[in-house]
C-alpha positions as CSV (number, residue, x, y, z in Angstrom):
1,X,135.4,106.3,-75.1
2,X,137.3,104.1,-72.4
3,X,137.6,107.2,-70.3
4,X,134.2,108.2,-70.5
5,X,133.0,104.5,-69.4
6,X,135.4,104.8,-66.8
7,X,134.2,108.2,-65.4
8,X,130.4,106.7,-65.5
9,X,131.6,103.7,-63.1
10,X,133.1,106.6,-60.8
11,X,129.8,108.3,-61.0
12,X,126.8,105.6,-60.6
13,X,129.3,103.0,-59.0
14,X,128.3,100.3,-61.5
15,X,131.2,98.5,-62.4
16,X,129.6,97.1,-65.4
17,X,131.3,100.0,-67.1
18,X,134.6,98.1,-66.1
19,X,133.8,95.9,-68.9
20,X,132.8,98.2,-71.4
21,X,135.8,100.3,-70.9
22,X,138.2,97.4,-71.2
23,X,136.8,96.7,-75.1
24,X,136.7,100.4,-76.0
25,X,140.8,100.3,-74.9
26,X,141.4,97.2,-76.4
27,X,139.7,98.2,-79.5
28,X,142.0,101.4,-80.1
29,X,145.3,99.0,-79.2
30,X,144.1,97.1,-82.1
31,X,144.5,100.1,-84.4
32,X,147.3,101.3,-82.3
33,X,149.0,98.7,-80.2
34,X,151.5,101.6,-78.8
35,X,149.0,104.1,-77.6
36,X,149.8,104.9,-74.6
37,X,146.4,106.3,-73.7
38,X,145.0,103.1,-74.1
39,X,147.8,101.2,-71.9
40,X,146.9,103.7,-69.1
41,X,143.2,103.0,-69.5
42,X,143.8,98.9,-69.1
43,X,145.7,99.6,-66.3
44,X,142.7,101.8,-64.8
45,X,140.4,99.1,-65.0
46,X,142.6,96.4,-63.6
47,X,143.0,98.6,-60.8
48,X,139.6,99.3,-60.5
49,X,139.1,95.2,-60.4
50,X,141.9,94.5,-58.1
51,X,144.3,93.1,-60.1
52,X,146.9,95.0,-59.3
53,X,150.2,92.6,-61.0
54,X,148.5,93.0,-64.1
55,X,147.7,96.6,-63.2
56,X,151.7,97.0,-63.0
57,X,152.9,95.6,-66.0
58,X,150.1,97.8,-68.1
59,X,151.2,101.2,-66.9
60,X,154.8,100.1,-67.2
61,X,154.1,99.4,-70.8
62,X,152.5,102.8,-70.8
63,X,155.7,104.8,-69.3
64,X,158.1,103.1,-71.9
65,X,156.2,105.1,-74.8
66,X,155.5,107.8,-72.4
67,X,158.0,108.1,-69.6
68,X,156.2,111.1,-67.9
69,X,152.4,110.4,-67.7
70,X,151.4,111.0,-64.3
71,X,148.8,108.9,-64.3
72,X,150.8,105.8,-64.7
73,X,152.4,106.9,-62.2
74,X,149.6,107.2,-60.0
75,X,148.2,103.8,-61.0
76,X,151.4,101.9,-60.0
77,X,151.2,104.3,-56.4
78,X,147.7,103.2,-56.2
79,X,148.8,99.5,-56.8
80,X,151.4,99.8,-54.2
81,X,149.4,101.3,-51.7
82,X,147.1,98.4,-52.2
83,X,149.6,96.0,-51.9
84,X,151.0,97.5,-48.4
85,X,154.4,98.6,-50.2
86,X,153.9,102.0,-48.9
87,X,157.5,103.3,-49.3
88,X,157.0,103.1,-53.2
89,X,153.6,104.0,-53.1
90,X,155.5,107.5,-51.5
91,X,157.8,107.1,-54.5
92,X,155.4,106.8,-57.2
93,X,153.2,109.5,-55.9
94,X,155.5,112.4,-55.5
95,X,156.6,111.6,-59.0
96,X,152.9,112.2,-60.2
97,X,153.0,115.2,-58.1
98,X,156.3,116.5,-59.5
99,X,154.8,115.8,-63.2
100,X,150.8,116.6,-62.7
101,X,149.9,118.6,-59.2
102,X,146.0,118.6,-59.3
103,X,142.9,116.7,-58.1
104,X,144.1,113.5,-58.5
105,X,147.5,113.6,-57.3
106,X,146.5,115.4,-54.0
107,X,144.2,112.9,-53.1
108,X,146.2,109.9,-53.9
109,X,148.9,111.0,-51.4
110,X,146.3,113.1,-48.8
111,X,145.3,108.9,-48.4
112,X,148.7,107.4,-48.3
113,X,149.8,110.2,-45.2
114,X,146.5,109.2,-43.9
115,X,146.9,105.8,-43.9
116,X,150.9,106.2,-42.6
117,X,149.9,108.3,-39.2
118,X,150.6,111.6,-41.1
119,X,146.5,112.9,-40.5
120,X,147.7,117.2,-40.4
121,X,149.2,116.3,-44.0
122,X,146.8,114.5,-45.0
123,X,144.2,117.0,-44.1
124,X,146.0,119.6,-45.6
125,X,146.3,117.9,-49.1
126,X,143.0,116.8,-49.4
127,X,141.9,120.3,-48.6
128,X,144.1,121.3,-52.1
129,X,142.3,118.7,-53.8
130,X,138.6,119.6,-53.0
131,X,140.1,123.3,-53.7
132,X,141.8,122.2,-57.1
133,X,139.1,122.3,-59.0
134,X,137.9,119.1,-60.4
135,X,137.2,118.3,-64.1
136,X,133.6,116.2,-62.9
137,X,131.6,117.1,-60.3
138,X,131.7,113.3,-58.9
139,X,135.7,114.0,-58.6
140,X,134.8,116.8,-56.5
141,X,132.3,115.6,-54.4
142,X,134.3,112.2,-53.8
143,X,137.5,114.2,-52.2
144,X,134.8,116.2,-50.0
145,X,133.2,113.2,-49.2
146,X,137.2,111.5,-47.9
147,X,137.9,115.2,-46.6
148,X,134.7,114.7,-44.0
149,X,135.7,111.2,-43.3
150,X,139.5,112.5,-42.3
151,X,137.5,114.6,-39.8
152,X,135.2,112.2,-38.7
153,X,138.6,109.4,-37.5
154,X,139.6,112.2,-35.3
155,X,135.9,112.6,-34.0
156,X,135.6,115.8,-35.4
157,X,131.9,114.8,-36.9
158,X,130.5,118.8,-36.9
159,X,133.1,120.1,-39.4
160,X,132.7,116.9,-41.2
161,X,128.9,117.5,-41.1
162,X,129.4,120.8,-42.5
163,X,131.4,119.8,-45.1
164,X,129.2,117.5,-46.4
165,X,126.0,120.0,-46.1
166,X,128.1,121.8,-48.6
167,X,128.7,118.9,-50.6
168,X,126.0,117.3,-50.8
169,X,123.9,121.0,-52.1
170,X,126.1,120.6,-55.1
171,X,125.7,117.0,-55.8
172,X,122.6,115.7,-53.9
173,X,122.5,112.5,-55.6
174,X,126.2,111.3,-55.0
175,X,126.5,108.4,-53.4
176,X,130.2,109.1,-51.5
177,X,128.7,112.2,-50.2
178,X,125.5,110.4,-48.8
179,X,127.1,107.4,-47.3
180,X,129.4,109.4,-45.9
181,X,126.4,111.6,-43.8
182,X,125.0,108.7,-42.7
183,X,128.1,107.0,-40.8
184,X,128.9,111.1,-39.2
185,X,124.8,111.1,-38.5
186,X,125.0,107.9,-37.2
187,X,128.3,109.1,-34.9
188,X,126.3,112.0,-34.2
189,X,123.5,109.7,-33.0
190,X,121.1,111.4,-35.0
191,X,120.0,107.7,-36.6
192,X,116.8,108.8,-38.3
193,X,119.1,110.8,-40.2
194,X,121.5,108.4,-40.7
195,X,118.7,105.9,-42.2
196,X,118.1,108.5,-44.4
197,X,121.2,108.8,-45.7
198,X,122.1,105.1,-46.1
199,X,119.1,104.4,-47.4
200,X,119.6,107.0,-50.3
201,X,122.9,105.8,-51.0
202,X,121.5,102.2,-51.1
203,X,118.9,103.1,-53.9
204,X,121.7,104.4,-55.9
205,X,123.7,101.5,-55.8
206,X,123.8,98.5,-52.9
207,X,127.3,98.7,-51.8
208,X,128.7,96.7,-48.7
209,X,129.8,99.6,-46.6
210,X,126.4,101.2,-46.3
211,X,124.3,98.2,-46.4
212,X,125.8,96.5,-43.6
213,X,126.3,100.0,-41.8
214,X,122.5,100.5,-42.3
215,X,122.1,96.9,-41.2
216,X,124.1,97.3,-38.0
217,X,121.9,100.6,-37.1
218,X,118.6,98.5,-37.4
219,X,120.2,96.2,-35.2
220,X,120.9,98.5,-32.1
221,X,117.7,100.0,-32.4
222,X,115.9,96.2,-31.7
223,X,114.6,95.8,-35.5
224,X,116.2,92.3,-35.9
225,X,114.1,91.8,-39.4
226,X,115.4,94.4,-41.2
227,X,119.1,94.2,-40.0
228,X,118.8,90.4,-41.4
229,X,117.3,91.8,-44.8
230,X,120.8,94.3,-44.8
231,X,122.8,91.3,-44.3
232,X,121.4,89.4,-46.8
233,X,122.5,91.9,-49.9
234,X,126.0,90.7,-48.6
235,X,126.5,87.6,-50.6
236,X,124.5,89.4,-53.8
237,X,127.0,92.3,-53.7
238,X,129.9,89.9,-53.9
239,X,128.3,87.8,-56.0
240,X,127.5,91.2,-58.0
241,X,131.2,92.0,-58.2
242,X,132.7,88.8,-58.9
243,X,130.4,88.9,-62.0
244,X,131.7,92.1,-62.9
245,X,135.6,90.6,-62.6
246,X,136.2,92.6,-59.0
247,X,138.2,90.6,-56.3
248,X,138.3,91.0,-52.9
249,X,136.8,89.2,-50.1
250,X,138.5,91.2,-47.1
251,X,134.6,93.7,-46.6
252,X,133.0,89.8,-46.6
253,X,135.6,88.5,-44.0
254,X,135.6,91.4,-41.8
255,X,131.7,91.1,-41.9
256,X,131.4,87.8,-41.1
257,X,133.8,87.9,-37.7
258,X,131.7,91.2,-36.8
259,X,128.5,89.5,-37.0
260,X,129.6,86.2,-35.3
261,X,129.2,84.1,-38.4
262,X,130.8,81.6,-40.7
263,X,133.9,82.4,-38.6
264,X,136.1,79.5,-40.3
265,X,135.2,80.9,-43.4
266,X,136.0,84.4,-42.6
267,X,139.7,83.4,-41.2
268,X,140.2,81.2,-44.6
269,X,139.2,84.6,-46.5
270,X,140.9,87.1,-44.6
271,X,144.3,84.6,-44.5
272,X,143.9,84.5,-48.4
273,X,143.6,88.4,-48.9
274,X,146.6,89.2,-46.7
275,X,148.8,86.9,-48.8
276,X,147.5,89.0,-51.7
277,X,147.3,92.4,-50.2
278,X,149.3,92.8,-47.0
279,X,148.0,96.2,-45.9
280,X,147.3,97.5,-42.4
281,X,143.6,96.9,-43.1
282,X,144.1,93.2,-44.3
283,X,146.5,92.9,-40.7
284,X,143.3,94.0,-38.8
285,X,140.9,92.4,-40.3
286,X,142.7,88.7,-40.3
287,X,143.7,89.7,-36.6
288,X,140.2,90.2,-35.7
289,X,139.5,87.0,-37.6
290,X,142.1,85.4,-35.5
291,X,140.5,86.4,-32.1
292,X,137.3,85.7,-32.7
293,X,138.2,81.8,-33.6
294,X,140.1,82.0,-30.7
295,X,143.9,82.4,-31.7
296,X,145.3,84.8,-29.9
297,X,148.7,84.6,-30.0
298,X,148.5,85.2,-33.6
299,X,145.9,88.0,-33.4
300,X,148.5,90.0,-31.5
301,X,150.7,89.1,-34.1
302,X,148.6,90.5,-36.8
303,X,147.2,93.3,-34.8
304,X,150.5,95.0,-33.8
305,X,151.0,94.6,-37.8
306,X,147.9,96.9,-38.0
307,X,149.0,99.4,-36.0
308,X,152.5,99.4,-37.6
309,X,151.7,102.5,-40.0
310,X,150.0,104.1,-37.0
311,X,147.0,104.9,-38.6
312,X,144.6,106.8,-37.1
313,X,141.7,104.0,-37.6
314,X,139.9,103.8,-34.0
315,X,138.6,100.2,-35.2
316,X,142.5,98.9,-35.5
317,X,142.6,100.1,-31.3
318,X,139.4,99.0,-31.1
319,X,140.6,95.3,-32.6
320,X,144.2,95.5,-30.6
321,X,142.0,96.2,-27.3
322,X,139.4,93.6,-27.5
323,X,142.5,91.1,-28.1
324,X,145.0,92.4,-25.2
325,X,141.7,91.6,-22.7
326,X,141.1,87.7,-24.1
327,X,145.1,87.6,-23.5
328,X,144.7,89.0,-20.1
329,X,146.7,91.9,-20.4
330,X,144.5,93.8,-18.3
331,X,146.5,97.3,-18.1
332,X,147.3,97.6,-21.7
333,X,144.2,96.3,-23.4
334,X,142.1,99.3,-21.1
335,X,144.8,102.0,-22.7
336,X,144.2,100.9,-25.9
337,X,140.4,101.2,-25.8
338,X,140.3,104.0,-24.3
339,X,142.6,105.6,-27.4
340,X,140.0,104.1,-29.7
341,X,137.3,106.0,-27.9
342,X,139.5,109.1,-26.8
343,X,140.6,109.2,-30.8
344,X,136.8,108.8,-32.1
345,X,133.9,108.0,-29.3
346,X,131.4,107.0,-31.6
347,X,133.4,105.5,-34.3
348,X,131.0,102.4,-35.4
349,X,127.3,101.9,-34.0
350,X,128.0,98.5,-32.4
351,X,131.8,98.0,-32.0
352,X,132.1,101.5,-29.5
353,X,129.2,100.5,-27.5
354,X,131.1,97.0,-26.8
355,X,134.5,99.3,-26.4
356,X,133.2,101.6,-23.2
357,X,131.5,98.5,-22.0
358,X,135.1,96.9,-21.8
359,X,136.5,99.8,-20.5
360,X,134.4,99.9,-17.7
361,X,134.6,96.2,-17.0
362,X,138.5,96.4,-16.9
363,X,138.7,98.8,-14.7
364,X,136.2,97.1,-12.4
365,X,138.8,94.2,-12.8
366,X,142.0,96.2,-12.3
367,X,140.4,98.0,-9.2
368,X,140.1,93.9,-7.9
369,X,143.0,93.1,-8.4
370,X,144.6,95.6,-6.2
């Protein structure tokens, strides 16, 4: 019963089920405090909440009864991965792939070689997983939704189009495949589309990727009201996930120094994820944090730290860029925007308009100066 609460949170994104899930595995520990199905099963939804420590110790408890369940082991990949230990995230993943080569597997370590510069493996594996032949439709329609989105960080938004036409005829109400058309239709500057798209995903479930993406596309097009009525599901959905035992406040900081807001605020929460989760993303976005109240020295720090992996995220350039210029490093901050736009030209609705604007203006600047 655990499972199947589980699988509904991965289908209709309400993490309500999180809760319901947790009693249905609790209950059968209480029968059987050794089964390992139910160990596995806490640790999902700790996972699912963020609570990775706790996460840990669960499916460790799971491989003493069971030393070879591959889905411990990709839980404790997934925790490290989260955690920015991504040379035993490597560890615990090929183990699940030694044990259990499938769906799950593929796309747990397609992400991790993403996310480590390795973009042709990572392509290729997640090509196995939509291939592998998913137990769930949603399964299947999630790793073609994250196959389109490894095409669209290389700019390659027509195959990732096409991937999702494809996808989205065999689930048309999934709410990866539809947020996922709307950032490529938005790239593709097709934003009537793109509304569309966001705005289906939205009725499904309000989630803060496509509400502040739809939010950000009513803002370049000059419709300031509805942009602010975007923004405003921002605090509900946090509010919504913090009811429902989900941490997290990096999406919130990140938000806040994009939109020019609250900026103390977003350092304090983007300082506090990092200490908890010290991935690349949590580098870039307390970076960005940095630079916009004005820090620079330590947004270079943190930005380098970003762009340690070298992961092929045209924002994290984007971020490095932006910072090089306030620092006055004229040459270098020019080069690193123009790989952001070389990588992916259209790779967020605001932040690449501001890139080739910068561009243009340091060269203007570097031409001066000679």
């Amino acid at each position: 019963m655990g499972d199947a609460f589980m699988q509904k949170a991965r289908e209709t994104m309400d993490l309500s089920y999180y809760q319901r899930a947790e009693s249905a595995y609790r209950k059968s520990l209480e029968i059987k405090p050794e089964y390992a199905n139910a160990l596995v099963g806490i640790a999902w939804v700790l996972s699912g909440r963020h609570e990775f420590e706790q996460s840990i110790q669960w499916a460790n408890r799971a491989l003493k009864i069971e030393p070879n369940r591959a889905d411990a082991y990709g839980l404790l990949g997934d925790a490290a991965t989260e955690t920015g230990d991504y040379d035993s995230a490597f560890e615990y993943y090929q183990k699940m792939l030694d044990l259990k080569p499938g769906v799950a597997s593929y796309s747990r370590a397609a992400h991790l070689l993403f996310v480590t510069g390795g973009y042709k493996k990572a392509t290729l594996l997640m090509y196995k997983a939509v291939g592998a032949g998913a137990a769930y439709p949603e399964n299947r329609a999630w790793c073609m939704a994250q196959m389109a989105l490894l095409d669209f960080a290389q700019g390659g938004y027509l195959p990732a189009s096409q991937i999702l036409t494809v996808g989205l005829k065999e689930s048309p109400s999934n709410y990866h495949l539809l947020a996922a058309m709307g950032k490529v239709k938005a790239a593709m500057k097709d934003f009537p589309a793109a509304i569309e798209y966001y705005k289906k995903a939205q009725a499904i479930v309000p989630q803060h990727d496509v509400v502040v993406a739809l939010g950000d596309i009513y803002k370049l097009q000059g419709r300031a009201a509805e942009a602010e009525q975007q923004y405003a599901l921002v605090d509900f959905i946090r509010q919504l996930n913090k009811a429902n035992g989900v941490a997290g406040d990096l999406q919130l900081a990140a938000f806040l120094a994009d939109h020019d807001r609250h900026l103390g605020e977003a350092l304090e929460l983007a300082e506090s994820e990092y200490k908890v989760r010290p991935t690349v993303y949590a580098a870039d976005t307390l970076a960005w944090c940095y630079y916009k109240n004005g820090h620079i020295p330590e947004a270079r720090k943190f930005s380098v730290k970003a762009l340690s992996q070298n992961t092929p995220e045209a924002m994290f350039l984007y971020h490095r860029g932006m910072i090089l210029a306030k620092a006055g490093d004229i040459g270098e901050a020019r080069k690193t925007l123009y790989q952001a736009l070389s990588q992916n030209p259209y790779f967020d609705p605001l932040a690449a308009g501001v890139a080739m604007k910068m561009v243009q203006e340091l060269g203007a600047v570097s031409v001066a100066k000679k």
